[in-house]
N, CA and C of each residue as an Amber inpcrd file, in Angstrom:
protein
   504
-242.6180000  76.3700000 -86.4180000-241.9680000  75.1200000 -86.0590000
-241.6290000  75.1420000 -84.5690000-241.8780000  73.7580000 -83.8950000
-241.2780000  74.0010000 -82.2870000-239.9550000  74.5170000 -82.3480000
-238.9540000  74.4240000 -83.2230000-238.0890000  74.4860000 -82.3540000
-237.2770000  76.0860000 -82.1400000-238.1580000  77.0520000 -82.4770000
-238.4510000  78.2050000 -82.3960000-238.5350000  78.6840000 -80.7760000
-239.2280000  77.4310000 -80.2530000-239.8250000  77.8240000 -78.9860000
-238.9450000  77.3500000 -77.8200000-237.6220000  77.3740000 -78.0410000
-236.3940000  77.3760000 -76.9880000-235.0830000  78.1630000 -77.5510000
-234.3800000  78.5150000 -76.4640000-232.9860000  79.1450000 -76.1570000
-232.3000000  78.3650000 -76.4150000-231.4130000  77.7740000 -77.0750000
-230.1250000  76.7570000 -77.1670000-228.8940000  77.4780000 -76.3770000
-228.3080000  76.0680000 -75.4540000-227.5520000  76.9980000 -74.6150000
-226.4730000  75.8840000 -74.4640000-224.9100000  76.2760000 -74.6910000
-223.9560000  74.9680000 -74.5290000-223.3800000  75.1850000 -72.7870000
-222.7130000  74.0760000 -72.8970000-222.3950000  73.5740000 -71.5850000
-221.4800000  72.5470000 -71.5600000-220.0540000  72.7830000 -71.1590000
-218.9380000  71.7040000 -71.1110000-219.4950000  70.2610000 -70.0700000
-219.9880000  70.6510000 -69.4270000-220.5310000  69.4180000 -68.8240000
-221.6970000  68.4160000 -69.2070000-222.7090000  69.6540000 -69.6420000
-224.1970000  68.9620000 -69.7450000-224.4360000  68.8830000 -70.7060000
-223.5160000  69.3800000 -72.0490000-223.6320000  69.4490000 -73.7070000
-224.8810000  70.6900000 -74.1730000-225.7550000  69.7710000 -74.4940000
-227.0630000  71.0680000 -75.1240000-227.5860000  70.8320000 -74.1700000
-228.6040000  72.3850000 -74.1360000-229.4190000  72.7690000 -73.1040000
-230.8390000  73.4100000 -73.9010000-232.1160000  72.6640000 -73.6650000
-233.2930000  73.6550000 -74.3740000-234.0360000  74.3110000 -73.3160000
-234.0560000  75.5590000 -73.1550000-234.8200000  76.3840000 -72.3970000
-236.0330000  76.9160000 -73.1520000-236.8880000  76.7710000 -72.8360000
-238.4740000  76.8640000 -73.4020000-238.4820000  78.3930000 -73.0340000
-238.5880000  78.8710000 -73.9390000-238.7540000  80.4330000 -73.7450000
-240.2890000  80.9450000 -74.0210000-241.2820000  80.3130000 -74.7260000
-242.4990000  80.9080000 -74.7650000-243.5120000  81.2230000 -73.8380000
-243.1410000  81.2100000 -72.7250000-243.4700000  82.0190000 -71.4520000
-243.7690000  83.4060000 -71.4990000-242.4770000  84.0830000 -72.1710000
-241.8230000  85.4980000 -72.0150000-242.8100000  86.2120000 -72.8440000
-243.7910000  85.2750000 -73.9850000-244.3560000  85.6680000 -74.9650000
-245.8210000  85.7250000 -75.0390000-246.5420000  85.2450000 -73.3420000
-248.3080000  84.8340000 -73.3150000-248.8380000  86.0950000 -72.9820000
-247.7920000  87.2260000 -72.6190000-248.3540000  88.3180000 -71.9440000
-248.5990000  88.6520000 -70.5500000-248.7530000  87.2140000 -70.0630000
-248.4170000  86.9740000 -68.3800000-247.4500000  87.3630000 -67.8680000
-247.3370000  88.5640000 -67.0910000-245.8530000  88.8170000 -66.2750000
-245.5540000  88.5260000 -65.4260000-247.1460000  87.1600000 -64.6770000
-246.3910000  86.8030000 -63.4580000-246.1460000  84.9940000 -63.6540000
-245.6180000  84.8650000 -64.8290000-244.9020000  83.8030000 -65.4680000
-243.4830000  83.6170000 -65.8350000-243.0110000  84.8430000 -65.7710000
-242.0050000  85.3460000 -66.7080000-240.6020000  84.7270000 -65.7310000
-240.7760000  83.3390000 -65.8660000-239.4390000  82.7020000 -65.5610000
-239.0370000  81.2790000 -66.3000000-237.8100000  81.4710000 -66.9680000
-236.9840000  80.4010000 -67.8070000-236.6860000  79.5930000 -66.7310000
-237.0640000  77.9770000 -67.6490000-237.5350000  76.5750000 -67.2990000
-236.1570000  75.6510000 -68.0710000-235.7720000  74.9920000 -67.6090000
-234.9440000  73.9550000 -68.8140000-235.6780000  73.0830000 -68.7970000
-236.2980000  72.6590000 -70.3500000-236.6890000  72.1790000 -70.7300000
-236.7790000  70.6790000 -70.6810000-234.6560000  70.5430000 -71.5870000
-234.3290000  69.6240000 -71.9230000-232.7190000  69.6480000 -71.7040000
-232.2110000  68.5090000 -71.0680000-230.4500000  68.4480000 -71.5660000
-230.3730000  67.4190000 -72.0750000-229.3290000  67.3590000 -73.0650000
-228.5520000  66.1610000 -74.1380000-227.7100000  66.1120000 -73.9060000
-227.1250000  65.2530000 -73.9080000-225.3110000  64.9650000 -74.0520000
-225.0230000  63.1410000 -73.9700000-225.7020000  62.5710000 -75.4350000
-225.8100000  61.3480000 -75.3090000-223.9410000  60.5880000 -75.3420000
-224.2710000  59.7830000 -73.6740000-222.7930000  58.9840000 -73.9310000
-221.7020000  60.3630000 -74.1550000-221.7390000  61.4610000 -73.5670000
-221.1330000  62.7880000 -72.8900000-220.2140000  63.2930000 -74.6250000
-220.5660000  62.5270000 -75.6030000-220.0550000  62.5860000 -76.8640000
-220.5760000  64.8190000 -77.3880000-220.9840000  64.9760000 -76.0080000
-221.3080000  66.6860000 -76.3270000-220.1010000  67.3840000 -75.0640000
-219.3450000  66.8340000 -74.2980000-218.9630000  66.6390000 -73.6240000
-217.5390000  68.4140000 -73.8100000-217.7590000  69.1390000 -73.0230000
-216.9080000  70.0150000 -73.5730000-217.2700000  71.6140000 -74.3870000
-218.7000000  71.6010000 -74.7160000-219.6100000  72.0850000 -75.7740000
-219.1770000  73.6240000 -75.2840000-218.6710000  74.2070000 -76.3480000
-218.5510000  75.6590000 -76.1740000-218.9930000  76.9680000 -77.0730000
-219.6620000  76.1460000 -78.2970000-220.6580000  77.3120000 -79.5140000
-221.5400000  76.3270000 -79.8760000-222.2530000  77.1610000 -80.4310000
-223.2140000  76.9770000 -81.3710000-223.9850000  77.2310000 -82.0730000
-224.2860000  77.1080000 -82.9710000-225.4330000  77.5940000 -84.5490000
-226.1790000  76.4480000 -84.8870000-227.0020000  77.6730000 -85.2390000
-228.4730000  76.5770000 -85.7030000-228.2240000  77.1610000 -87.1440000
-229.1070000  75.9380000 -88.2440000-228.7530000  75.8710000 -89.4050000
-230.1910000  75.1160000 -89.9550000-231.4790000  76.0450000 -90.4700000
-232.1730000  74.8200000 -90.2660000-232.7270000  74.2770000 -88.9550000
-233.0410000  72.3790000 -89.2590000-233.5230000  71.7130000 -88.2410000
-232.3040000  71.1390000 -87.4920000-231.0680000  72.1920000 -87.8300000
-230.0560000  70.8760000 -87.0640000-229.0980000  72.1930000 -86.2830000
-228.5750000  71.6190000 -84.8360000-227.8190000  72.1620000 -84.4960000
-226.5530000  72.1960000 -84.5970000-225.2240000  73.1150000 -85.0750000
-224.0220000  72.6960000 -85.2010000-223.1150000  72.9550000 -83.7900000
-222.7340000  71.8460000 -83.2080000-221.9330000  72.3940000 -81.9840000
-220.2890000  72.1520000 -81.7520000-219.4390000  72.8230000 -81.4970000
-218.0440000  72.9520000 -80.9570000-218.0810000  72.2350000 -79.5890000
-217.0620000  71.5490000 -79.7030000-216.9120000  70.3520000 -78.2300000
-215.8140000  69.7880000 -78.7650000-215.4840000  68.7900000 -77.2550000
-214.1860000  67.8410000 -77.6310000-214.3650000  67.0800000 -78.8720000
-215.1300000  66.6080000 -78.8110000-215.0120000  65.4170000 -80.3290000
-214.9670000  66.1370000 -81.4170000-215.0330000  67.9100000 -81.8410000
-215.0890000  68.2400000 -82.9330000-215.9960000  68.9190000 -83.1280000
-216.8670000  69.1800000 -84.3660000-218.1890000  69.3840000 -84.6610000
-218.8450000  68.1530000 -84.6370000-219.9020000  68.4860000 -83.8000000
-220.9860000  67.3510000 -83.5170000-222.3290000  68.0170000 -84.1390000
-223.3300000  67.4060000 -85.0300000-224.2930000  68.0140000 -85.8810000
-225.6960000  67.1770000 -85.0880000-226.4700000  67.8350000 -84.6500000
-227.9230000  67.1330000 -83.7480000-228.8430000  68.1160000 -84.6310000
-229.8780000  66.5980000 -84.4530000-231.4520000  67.3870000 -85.5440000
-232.1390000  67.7470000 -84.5720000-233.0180000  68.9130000 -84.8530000
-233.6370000  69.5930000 -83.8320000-235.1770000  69.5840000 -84.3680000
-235.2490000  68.0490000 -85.3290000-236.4880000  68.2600000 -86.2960000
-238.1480000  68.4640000 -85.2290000-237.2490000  67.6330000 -84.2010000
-238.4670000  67.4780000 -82.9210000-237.7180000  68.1280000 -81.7920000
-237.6060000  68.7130000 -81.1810000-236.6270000  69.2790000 -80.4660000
-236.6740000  68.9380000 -78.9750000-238.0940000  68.0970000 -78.7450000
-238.0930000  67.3710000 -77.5050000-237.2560000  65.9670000 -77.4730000
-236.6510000  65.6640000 -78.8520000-236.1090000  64.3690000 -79.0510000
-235.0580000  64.6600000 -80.2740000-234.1730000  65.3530000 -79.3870000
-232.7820000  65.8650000 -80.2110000-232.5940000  64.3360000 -80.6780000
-231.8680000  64.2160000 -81.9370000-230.9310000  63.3920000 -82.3160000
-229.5520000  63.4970000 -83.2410000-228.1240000  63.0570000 -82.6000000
-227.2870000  63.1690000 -83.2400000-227.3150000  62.4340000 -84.2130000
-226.6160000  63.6360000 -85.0430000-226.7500000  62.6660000 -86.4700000
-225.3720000  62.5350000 -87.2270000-224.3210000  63.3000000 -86.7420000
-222.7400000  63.2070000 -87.8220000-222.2470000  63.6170000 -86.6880000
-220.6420000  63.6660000 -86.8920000-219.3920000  64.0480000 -86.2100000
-218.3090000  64.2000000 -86.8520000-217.5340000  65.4210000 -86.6550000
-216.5150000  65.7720000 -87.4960000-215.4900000  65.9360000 -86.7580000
-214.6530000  64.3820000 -86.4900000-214.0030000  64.9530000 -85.4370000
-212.4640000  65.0150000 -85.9740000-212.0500000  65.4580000 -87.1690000
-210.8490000  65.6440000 -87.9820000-210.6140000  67.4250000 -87.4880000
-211.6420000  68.1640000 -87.0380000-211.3860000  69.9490000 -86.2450000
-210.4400000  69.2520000 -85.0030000-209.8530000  70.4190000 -84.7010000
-209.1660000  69.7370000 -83.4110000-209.6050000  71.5880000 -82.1970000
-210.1520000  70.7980000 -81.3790000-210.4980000  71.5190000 -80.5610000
-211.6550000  73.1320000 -81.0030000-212.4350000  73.1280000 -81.7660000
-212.7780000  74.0060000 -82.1300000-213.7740000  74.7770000 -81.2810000
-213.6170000  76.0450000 -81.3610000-214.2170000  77.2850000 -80.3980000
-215.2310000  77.7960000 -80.7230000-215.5160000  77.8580000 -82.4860000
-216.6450000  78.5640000 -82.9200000-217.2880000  78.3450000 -84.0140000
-218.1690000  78.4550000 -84.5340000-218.7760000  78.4410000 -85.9190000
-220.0900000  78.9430000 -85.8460000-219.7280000  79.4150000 -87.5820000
-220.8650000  80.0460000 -88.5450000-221.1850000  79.4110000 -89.6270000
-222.1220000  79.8830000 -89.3700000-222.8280000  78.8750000 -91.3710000
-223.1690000  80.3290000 -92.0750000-223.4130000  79.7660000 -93.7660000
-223.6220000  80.8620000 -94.6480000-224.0040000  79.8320000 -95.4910000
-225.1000000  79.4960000 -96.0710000-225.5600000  78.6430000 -97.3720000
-225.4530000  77.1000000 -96.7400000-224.1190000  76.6500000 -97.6590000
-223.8390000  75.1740000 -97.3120000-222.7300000  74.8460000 -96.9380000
-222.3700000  75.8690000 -96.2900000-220.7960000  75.4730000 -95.4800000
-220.4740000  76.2050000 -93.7850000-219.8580000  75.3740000 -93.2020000
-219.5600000  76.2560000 -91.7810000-218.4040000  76.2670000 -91.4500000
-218.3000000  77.6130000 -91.0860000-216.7340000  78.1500000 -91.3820000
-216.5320000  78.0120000 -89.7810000-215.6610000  77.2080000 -89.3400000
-215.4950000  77.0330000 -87.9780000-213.4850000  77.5030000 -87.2510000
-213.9230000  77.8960000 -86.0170000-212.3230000  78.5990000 -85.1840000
-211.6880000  77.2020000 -84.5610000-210.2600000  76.1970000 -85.1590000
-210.0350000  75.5000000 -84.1520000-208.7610000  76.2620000 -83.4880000
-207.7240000  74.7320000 -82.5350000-206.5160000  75.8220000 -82.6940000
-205.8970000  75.9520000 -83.6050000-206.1110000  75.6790000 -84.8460000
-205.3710000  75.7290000 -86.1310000-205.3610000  76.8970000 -86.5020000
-206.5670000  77.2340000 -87.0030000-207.5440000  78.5080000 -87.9660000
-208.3130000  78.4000000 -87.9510000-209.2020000  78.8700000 -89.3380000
-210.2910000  78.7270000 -89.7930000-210.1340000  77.6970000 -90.7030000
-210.9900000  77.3930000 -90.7690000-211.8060000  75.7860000 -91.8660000
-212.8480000  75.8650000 -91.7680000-213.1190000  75.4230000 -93.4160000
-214.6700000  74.9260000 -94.0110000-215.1310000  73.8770000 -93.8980000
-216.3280000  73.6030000 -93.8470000-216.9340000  72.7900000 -93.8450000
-217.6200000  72.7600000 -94.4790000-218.2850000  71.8590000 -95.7950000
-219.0990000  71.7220000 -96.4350000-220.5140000  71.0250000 -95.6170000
-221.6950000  71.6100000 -95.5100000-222.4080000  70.6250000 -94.7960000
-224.1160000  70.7440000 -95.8140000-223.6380000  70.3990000 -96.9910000
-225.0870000  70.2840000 -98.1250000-225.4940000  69.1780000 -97.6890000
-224.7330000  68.1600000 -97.3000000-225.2550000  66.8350000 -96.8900000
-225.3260000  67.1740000 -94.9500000-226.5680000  67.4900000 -94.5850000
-226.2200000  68.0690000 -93.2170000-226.0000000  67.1970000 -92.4290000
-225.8290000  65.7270000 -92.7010000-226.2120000  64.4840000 -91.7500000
-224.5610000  63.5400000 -92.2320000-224.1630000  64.3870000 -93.4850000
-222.4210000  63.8970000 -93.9230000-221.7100000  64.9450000 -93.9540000
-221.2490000  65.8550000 -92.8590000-220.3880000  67.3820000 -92.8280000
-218.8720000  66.8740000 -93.4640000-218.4010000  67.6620000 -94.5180000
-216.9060000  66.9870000 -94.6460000-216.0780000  68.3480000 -94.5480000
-214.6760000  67.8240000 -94.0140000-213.9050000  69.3140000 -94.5410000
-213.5920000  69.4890000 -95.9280000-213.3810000  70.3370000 -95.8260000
-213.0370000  71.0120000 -97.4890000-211.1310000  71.0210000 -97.4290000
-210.5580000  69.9390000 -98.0280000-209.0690000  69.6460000 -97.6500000
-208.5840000  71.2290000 -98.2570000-207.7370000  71.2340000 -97.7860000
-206.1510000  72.1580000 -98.3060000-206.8900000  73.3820000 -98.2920000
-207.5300000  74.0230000 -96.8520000-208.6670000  75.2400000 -97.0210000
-208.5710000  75.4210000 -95.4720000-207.3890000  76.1110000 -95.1610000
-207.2600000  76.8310000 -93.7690000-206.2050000  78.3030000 -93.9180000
-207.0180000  79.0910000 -93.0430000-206.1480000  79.7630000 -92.6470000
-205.4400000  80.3220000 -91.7040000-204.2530000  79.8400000 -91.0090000
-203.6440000  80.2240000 -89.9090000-203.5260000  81.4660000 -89.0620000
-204.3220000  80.8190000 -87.9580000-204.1260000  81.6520000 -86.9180000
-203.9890000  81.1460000 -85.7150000-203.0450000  81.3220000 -84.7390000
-202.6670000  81.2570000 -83.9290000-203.9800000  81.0890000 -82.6420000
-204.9150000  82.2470000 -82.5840000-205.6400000  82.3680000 -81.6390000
-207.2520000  82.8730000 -81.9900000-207.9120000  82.3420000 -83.3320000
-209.0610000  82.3000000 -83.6370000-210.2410000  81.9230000 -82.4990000
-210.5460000  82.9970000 -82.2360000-211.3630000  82.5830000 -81.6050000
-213.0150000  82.6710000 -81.5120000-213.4170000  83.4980000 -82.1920000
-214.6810000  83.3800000 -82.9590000-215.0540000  83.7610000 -84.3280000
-215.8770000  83.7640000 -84.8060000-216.0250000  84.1060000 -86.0640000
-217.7330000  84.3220000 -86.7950000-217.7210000  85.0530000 -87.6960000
-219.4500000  85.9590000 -87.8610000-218.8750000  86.3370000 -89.9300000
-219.9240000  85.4740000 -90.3750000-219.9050000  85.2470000 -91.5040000
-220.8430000  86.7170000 -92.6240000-220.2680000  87.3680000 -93.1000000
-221.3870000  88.2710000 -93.6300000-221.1000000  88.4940000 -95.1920000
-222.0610000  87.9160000 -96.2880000-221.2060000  87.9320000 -97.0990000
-220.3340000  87.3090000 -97.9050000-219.5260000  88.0150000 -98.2240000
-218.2050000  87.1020000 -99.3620000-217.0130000  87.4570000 -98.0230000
-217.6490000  87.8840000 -96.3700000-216.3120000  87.8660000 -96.0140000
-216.6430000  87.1180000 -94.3110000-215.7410000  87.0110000 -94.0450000
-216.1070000  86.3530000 -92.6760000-214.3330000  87.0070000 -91.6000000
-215.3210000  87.4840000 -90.7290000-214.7400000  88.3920000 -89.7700000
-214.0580000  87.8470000 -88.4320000-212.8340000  87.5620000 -88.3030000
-212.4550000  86.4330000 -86.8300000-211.6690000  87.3630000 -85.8320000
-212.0480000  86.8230000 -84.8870000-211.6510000  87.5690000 -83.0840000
-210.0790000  86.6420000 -82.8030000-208.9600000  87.2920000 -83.4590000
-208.2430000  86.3280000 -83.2320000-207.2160000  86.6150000 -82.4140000
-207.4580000  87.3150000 -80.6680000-206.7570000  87.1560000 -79.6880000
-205.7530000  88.2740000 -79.7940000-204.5370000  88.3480000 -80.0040000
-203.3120000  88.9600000 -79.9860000-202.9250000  89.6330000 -81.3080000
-203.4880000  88.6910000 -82.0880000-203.5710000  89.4070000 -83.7620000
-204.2550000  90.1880000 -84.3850000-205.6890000  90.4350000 -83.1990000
-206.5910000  91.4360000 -83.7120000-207.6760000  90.8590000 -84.4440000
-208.4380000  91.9190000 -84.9860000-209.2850000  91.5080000 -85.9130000
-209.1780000  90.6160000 -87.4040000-209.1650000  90.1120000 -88.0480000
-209.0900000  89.1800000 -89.5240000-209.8340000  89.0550000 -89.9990000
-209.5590000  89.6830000 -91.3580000-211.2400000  89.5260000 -92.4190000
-210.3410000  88.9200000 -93.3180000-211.4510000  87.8100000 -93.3830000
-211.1990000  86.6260000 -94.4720000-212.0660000  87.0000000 -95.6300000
-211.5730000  86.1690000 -97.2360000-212.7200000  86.9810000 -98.4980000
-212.8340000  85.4260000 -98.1690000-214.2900000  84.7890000 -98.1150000
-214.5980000  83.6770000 -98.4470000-215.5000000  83.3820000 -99.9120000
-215.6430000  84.4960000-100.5040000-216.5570000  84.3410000-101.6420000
-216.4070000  83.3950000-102.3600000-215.2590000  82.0770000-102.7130000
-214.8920000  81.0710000-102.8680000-214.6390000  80.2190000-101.6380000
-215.6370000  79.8840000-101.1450000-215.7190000  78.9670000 -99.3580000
-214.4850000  77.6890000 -99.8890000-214.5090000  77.1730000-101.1490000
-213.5550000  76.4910000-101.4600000-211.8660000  76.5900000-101.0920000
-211.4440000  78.2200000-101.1220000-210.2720000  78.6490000-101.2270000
-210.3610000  79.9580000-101.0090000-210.5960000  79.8480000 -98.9260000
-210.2930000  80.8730000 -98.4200000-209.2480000  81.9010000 -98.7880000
-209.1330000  83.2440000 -98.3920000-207.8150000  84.0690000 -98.5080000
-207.9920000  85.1460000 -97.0660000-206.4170000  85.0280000 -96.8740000
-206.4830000  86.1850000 -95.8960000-206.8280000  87.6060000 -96.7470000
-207.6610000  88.1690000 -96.4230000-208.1510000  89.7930000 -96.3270000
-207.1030000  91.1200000 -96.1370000-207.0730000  91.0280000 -94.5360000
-206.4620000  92.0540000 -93.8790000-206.5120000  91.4490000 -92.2080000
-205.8040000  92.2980000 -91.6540000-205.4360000  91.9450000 -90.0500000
-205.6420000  93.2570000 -89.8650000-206.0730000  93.5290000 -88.4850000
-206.7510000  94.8670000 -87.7720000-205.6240000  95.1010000 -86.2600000
């Protein structure tokens, strides 16, 4: 699939960034320099962009408005397709199946995203932390960088009804 054949790269100003990386891969070494491709940031609604995961044909990104979800079905002709902007300020996310477990300043929260083009939160399903700031899903557990508090392993094996784990 093309969209194999770029770097996804965020940017508070310029939103998404596609860098065409199949250069690095013809065997030519006197080629071997990254091109931007492509920038998005329709109506600056990417405006802020500080993570991101791919999921599939769609990209999930952290920015001011929230989670913002873009299809990457053609990747020369990104298109946004949902917005979740009920996160407030969020820093990070991971996917695992059909949900993305994302860092705002709240906590952690789920996201259900089976419908990848209708992301909803999953109500009464956070867990407080002060300073979440990234997070790496493995599992029934998902592991967060949360600043001053240390490490936090969450059991998500019910993505429905997170639980705190342990603190590191």
């Amino acid at each position: 699939h093309p969209l194999y054949s770029y770097a996804y790269i965020t940017d508070r100003e310029e939103g998404l960034i596609l860098v065409d990386v199949m250069n690095l891969v013809d065997r030519d070494p006197t080629n071997n320099f990254l091109e931007r491709a492509l920038t998005y940031n329709p109506e600056g609604k990417l405006n802020g962009a500080v993570n991101l995961t791919i999921g599939g044909n769609y990209v999930y990104i952290c920015c001011d408005r929230g989670l913002v979800v873009v299809s990457i079905q053609d990747p020369s002709k990104p298109r946004l397709v949902a917005e979740l902007t009920e996160l407030k300020k969020p820093k990070a996310v991971a996917i695992q199946f059909r949900y993305a477990f994302v860092c705002d300043e709240e906590g952690v929260k789920v996201v259900d995203i089976t419908l990848k083009e209708e992301p909803k939160l999953v109500s009464n399903n956070l867990i407080r932390l002060s300073e979440a700031n990234d997070i790496c899903v493995a599992r029934t557990y998902a592991y967060v960088a949360a600043g001053s508090q240390g490490m936090v392993i969450i059991d998500v094996e019910n993505p429905g009804k997170m639980a705190l784990e342990k603190i590191f």
